[in-house]
py3Dmol code that shows the C-alpha trace and the ligand (Angstrom):
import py3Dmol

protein = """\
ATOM      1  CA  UNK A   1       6.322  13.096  -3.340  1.00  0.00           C
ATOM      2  CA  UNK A   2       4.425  14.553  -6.489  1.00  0.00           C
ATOM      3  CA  UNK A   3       5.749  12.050  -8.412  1.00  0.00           C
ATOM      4  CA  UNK A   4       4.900   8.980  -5.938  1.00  0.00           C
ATOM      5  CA  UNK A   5       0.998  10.305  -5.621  1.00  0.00           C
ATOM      6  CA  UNK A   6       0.818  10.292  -9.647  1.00  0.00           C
ATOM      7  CA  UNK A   7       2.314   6.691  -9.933  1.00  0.00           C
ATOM      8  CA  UNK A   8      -0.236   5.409  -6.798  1.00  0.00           C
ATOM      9  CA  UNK A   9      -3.221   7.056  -8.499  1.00  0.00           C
ATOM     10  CA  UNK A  10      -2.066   5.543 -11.463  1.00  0.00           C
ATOM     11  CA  UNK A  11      -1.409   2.529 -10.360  1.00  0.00           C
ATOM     12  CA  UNK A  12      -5.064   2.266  -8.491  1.00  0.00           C
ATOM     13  CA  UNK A  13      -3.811  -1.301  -6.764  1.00  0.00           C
ATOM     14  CA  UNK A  14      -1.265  -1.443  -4.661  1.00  0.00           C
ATOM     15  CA  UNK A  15      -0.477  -5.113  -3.755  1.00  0.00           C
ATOM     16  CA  UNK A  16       0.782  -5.693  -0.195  1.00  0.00           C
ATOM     17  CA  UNK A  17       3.450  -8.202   0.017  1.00  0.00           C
ATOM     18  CA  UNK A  18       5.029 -10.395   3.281  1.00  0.00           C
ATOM     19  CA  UNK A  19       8.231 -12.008   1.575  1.00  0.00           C
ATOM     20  CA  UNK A  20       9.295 -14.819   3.881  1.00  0.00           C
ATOM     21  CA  UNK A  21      12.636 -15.794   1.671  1.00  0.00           C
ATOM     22  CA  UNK A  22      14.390 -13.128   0.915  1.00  0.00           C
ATOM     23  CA  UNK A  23      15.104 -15.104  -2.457  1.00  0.00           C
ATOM     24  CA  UNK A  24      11.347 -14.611  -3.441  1.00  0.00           C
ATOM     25  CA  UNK A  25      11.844 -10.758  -4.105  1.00  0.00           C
ATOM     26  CA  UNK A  26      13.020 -10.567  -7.534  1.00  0.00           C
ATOM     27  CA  UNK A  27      11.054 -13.084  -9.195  1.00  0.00           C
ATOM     28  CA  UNK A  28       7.429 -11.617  -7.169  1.00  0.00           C
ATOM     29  CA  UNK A  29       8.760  -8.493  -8.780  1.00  0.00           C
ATOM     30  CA  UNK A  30       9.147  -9.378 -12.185  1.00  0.00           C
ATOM     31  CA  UNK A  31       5.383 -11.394 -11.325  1.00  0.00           C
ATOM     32  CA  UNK A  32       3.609  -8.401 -10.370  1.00  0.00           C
ATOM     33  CA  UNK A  33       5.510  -6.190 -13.600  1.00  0.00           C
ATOM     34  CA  UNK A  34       4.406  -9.151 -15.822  1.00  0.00           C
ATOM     35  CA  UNK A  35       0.753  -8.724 -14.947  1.00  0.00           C
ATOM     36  CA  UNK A  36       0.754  -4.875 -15.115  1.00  0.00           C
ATOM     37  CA  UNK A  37       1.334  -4.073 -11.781  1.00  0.00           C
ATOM     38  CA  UNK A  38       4.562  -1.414 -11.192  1.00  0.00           C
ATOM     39  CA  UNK A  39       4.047  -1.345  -7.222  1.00  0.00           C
ATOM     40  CA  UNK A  40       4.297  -2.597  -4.290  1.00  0.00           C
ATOM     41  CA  UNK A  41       3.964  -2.547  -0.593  1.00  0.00           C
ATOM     42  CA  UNK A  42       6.317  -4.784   1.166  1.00  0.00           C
ATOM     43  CA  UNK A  43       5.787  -5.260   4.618  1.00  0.00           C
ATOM     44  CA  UNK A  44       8.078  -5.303   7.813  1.00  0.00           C
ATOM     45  CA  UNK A  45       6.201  -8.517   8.894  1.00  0.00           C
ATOM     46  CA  UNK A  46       8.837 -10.792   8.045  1.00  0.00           C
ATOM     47  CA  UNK A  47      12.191 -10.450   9.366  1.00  0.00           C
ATOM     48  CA  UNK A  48      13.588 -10.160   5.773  1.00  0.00           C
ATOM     49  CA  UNK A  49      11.387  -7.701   4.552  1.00  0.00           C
ATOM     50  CA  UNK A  50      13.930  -4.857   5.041  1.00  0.00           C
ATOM     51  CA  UNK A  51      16.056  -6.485   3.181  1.00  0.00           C
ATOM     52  CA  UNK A  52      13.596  -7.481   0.681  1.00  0.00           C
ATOM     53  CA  UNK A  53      12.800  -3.498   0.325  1.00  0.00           C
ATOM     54  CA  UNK A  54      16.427  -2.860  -0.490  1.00  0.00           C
ATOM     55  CA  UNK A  55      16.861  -5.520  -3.214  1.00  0.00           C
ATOM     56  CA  UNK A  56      13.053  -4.712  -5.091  1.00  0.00           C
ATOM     57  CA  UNK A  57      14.343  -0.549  -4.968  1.00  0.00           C
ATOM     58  CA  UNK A  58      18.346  -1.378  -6.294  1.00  0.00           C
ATOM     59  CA  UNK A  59      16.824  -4.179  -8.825  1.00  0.00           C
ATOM     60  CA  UNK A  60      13.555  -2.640 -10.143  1.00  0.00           C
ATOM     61  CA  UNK A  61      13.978   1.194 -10.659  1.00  0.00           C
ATOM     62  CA  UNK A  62      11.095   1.247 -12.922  1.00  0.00           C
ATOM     63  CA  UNK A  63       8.852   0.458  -9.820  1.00  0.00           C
ATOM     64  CA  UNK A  64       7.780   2.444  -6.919  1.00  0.00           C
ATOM     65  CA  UNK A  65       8.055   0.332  -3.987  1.00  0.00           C
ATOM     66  CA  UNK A  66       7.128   1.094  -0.749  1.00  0.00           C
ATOM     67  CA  UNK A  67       7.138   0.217   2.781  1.00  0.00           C
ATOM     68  CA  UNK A  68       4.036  -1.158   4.640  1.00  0.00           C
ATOM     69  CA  UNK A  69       3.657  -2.331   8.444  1.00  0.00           C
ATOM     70  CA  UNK A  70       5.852   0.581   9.792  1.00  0.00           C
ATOM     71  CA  UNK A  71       5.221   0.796  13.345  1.00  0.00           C
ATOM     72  CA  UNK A  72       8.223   2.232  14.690  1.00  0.00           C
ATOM     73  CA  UNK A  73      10.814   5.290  14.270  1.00  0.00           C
ATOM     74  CA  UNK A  74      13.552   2.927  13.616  1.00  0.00           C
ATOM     75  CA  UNK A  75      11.671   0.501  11.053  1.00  0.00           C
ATOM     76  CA  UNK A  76      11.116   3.517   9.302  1.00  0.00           C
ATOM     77  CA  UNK A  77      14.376   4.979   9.057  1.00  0.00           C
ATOM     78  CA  UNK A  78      15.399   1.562   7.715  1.00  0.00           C
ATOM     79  CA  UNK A  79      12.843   1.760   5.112  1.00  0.00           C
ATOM     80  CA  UNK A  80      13.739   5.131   4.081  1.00  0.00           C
ATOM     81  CA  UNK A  81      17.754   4.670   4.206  1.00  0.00           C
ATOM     82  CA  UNK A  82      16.900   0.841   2.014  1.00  0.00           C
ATOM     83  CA  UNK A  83      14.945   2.902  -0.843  1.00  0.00           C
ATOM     84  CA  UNK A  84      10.906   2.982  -0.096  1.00  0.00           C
ATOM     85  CA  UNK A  85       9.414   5.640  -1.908  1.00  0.00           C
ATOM     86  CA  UNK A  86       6.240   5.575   0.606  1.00  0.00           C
ATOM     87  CA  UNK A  87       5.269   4.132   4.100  1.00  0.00           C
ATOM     88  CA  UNK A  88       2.205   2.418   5.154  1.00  0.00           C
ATOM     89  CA  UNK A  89       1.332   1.990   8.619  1.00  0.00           C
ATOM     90  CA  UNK A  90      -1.601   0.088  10.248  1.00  0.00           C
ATOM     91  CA  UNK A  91      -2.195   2.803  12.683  1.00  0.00           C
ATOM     92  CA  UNK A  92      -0.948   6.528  12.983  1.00  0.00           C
ATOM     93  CA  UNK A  93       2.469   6.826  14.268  1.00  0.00           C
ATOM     94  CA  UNK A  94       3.536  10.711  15.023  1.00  0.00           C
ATOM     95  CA  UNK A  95       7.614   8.620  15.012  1.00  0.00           C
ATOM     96  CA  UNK A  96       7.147   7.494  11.579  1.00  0.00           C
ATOM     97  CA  UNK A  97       5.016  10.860  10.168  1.00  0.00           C
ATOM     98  CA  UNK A  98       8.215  12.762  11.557  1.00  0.00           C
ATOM     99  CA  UNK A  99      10.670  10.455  10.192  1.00  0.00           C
ATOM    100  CA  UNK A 100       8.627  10.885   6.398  1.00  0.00           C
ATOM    101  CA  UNK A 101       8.298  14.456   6.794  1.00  0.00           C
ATOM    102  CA  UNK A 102      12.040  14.787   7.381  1.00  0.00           C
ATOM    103  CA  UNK A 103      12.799  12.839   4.482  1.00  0.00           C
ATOM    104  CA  UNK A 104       9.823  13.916   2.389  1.00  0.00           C
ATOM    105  CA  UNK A 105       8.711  11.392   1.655  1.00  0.00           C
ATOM    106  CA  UNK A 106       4.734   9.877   1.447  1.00  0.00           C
ATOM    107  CA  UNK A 107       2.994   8.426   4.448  1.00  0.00           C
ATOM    108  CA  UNK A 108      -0.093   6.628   4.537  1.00  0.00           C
ATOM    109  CA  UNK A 109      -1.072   6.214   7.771  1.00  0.00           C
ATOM    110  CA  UNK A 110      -3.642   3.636   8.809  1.00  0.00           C
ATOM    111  CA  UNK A 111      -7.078   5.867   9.867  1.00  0.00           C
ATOM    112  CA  UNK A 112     -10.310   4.712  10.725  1.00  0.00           C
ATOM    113  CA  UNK A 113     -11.745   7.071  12.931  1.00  0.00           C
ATOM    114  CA  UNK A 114     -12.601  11.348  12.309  1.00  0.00           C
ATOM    115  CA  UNK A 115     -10.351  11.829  15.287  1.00  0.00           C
ATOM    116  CA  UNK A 116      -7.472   9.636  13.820  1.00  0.00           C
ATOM    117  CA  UNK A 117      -7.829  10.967  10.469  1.00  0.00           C
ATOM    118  CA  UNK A 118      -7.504  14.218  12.308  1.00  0.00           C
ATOM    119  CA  UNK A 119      -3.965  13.387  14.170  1.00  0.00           C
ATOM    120  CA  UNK A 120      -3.324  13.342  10.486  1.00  0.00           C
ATOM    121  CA  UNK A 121      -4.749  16.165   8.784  1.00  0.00           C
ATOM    122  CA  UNK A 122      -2.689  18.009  11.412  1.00  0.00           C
ATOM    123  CA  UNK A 123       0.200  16.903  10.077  1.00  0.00           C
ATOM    124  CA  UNK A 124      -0.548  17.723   6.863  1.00  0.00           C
ATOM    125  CA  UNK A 125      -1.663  14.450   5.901  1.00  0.00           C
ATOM    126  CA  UNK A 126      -4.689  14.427   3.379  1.00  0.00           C
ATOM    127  CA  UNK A 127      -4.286  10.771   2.599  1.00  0.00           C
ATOM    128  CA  UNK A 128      -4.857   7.831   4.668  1.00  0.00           C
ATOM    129  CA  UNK A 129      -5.509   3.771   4.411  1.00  0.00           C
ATOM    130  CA  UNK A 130      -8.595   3.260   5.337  1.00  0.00           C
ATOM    131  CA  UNK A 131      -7.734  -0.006   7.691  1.00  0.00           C
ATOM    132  CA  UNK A 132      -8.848  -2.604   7.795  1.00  0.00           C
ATOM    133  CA  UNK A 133     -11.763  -1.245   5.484  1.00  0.00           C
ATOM    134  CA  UNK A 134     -14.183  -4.399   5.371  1.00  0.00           C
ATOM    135  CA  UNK A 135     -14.337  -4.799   9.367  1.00  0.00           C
ATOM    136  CA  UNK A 136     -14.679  -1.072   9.712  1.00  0.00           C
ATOM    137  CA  UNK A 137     -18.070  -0.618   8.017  1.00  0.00           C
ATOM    138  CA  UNK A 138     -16.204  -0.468   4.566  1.00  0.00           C
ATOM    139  CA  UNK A 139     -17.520   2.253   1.700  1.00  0.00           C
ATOM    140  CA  UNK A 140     -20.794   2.826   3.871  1.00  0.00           C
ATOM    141  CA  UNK A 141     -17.793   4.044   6.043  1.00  0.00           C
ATOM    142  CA  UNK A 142     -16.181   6.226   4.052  1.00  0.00           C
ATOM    143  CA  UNK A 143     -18.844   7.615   2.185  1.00  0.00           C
ATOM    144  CA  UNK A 144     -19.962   9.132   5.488  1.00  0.00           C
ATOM    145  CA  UNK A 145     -16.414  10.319   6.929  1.00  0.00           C
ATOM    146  CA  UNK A 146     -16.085  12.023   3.407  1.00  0.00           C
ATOM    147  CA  UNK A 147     -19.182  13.770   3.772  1.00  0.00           C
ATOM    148  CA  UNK A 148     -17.491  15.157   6.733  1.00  0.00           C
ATOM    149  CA  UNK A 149     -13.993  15.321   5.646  1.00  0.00           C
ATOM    150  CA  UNK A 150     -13.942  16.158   2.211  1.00  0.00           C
ATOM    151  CA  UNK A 151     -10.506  17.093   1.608  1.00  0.00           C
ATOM    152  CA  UNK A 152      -9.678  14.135   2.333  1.00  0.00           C
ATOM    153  CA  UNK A 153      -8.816  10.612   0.157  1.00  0.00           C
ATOM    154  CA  UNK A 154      -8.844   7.111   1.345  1.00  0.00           C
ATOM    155  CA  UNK A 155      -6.573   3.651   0.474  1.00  0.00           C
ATOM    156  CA  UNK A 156      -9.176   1.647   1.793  1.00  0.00           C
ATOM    157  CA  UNK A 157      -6.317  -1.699   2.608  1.00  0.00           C
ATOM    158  CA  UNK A 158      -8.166  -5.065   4.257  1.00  0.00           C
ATOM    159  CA  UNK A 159     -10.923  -7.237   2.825  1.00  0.00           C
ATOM    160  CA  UNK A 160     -10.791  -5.827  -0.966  1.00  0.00           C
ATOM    161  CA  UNK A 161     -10.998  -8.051  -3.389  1.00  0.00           C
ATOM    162  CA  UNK A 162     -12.656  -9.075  -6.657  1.00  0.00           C
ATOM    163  CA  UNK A 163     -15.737  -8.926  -5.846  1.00  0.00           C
ATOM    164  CA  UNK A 164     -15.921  -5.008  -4.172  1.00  0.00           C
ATOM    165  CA  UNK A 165     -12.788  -3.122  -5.520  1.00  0.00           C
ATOM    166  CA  UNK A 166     -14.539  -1.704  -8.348  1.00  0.00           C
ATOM    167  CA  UNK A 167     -17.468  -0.651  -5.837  1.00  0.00           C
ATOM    168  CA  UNK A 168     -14.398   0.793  -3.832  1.00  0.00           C
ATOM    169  CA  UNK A 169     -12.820   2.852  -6.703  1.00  0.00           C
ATOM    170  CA  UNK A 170     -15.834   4.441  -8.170  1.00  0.00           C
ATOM    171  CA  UNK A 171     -16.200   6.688  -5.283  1.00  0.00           C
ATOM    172  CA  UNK A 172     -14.667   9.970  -6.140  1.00  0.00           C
ATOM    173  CA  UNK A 173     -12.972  10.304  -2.416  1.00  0.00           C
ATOM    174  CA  UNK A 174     -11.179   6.991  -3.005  1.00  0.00           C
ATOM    175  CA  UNK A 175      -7.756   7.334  -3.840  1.00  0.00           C
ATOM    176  CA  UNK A 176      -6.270   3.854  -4.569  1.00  0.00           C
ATOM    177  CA  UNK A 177      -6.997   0.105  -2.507  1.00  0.00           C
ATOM    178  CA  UNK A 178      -4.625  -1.680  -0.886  1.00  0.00           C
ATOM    179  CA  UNK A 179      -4.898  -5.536  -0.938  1.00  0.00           C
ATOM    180  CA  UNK A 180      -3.019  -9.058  -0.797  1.00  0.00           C
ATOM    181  CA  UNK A 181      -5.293 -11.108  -2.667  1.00  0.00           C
ATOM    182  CA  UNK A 182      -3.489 -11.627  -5.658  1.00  0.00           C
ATOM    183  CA  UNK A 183       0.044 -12.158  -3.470  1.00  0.00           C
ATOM    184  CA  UNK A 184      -1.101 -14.741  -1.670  1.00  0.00           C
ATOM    185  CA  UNK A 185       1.597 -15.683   1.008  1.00  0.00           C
ATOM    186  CA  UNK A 186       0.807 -19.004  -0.054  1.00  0.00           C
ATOM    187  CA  UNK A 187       1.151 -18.331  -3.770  1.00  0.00           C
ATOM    188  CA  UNK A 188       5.148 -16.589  -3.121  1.00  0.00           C
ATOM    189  CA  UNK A 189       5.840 -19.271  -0.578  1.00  0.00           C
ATOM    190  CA  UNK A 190       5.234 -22.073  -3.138  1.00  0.00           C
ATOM    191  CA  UNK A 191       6.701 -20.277  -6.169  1.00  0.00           C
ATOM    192  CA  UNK A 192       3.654 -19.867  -7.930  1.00  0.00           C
ATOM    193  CA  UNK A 193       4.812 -16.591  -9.529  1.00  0.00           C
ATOM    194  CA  UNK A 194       2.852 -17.589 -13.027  1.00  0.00           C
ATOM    195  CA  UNK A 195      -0.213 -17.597 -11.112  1.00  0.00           C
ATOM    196  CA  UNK A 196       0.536 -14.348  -9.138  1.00  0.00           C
ATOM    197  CA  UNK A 197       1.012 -12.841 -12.524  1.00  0.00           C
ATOM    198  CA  UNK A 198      -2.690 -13.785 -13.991  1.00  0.00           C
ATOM    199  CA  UNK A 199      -4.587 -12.939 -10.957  1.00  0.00           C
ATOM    200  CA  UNK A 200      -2.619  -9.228 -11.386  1.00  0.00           C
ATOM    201  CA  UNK A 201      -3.630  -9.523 -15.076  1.00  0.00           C
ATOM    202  CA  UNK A 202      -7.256 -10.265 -13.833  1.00  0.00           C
ATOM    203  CA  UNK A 203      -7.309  -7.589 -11.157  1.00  0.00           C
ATOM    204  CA  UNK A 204      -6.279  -4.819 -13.610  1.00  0.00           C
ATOM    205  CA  UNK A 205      -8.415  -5.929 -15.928  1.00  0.00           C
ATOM    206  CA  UNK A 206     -11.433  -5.972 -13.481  1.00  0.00           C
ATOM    207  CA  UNK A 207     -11.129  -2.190 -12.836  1.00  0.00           C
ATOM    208  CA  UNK A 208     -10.680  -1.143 -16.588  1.00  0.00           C
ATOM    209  CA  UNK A 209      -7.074  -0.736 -16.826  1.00  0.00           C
TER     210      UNK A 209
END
"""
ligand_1 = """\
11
3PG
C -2.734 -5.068 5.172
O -2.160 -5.097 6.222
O -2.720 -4.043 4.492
C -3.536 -6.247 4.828
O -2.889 -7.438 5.119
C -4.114 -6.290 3.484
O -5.368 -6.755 3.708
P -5.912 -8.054 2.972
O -4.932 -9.163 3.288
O -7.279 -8.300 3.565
O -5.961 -7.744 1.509
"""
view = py3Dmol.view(width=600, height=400)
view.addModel(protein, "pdb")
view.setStyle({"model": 0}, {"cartoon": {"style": "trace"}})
view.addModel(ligand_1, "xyz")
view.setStyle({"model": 1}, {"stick": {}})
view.zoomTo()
view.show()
């Protein structure tokens, strides 16, 4: 778990990915590594995105890839038994907190609220996405839960982009951002991995890294 916080805080950008075609995995992969990016969150969205977890963990060891849209004890068991090193949910799920703890590995559960980020902080969760951040009042947000909270750090996951990621970063309390701009469903769909790869180049190079 040490291991997976230093490579997220690292990292700073972790890309959330819906892979439609199973076929699409490797070469998004190689896309992201191309443009400096060594993670990513593939959803359960898509009915091959299990599969697409197993194939990105056995064919890319020098990435940390993760889970992301775990709602459910038994999606998560399949994301742990098919490699993810981490699981992102939209909400809180006590199944799926259990199911991490068990195996030890990292959840980031999706918080909004002091009382959901306190489900959490029960179970010795001091880590949450922030989700979705834009809609729910977005740094002005956070700055004030954190005020409150301060042991804990936010993945703020859901309208970041471009234009207010490094606003989102330069707060201390922020942890990493989660965000699918530059993995455009679109952009994997049509094969556009060239382009996936620049706007990863662009994204890193945006926040200084
Ligand atoms: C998620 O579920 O984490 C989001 O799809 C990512 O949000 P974004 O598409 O607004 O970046």
């Amino acid at each position: 778990m040490e291991k997976t916080l230093e490579f997220i805080a690292k990292e700073k950008i972790i890309p959330v990915v819906k892979i439609s075609n199973i076929e699409d995995t490797l070469p998004l992969m190689n896309a992201l590594k191309a443009g400096g990016i060594g993670i990513a969150e593939i959803t359960f969205r898509t009915a091959c995105g299990a599969d697409a977890i197993a194939l990105a963990s056995k064919n890319c060891p020098d990435m940390l890839i993760g889970a992301g849209t775990v709602v459910n004890a038994g999606q998560a068991k399949k994301a742990v038994e098919n490699g993810a090193k981490f699981i992102v949910s939209p909400g809180y799920s006590q199944a799926v907190c259990d199911i991490c703890k068990q195996n030890g590995i990292l959840y980031l559960p999706g918080c909004v609220t002091p009382t959901e980020i306190m489900a959490a902080m029960d179970n010795g969760i001091n880590i949450i996405k922030f989700f979705p951040a834009e809609s729910y009042g977005g740094l002005a947000a956070i700055r004030a839960i954190a005020s409150a909270l301060p042991n804990i750090r936010f993945v703020p996951t859901g309208g970041i982009g471009p234009g207010n990621i490094k606003d989102y970063l330069s707060f201390d309390k922020v942890f990493a951002c989660g965000g699918s701009w530059m993995v455009k469903e679109s952009l994997i769909r049509e094969g556009r991995f060239e382009e996936i790869t620049k706007l990863c180049m662009d994204a890193k190079e945006h926040i200084g890294q």
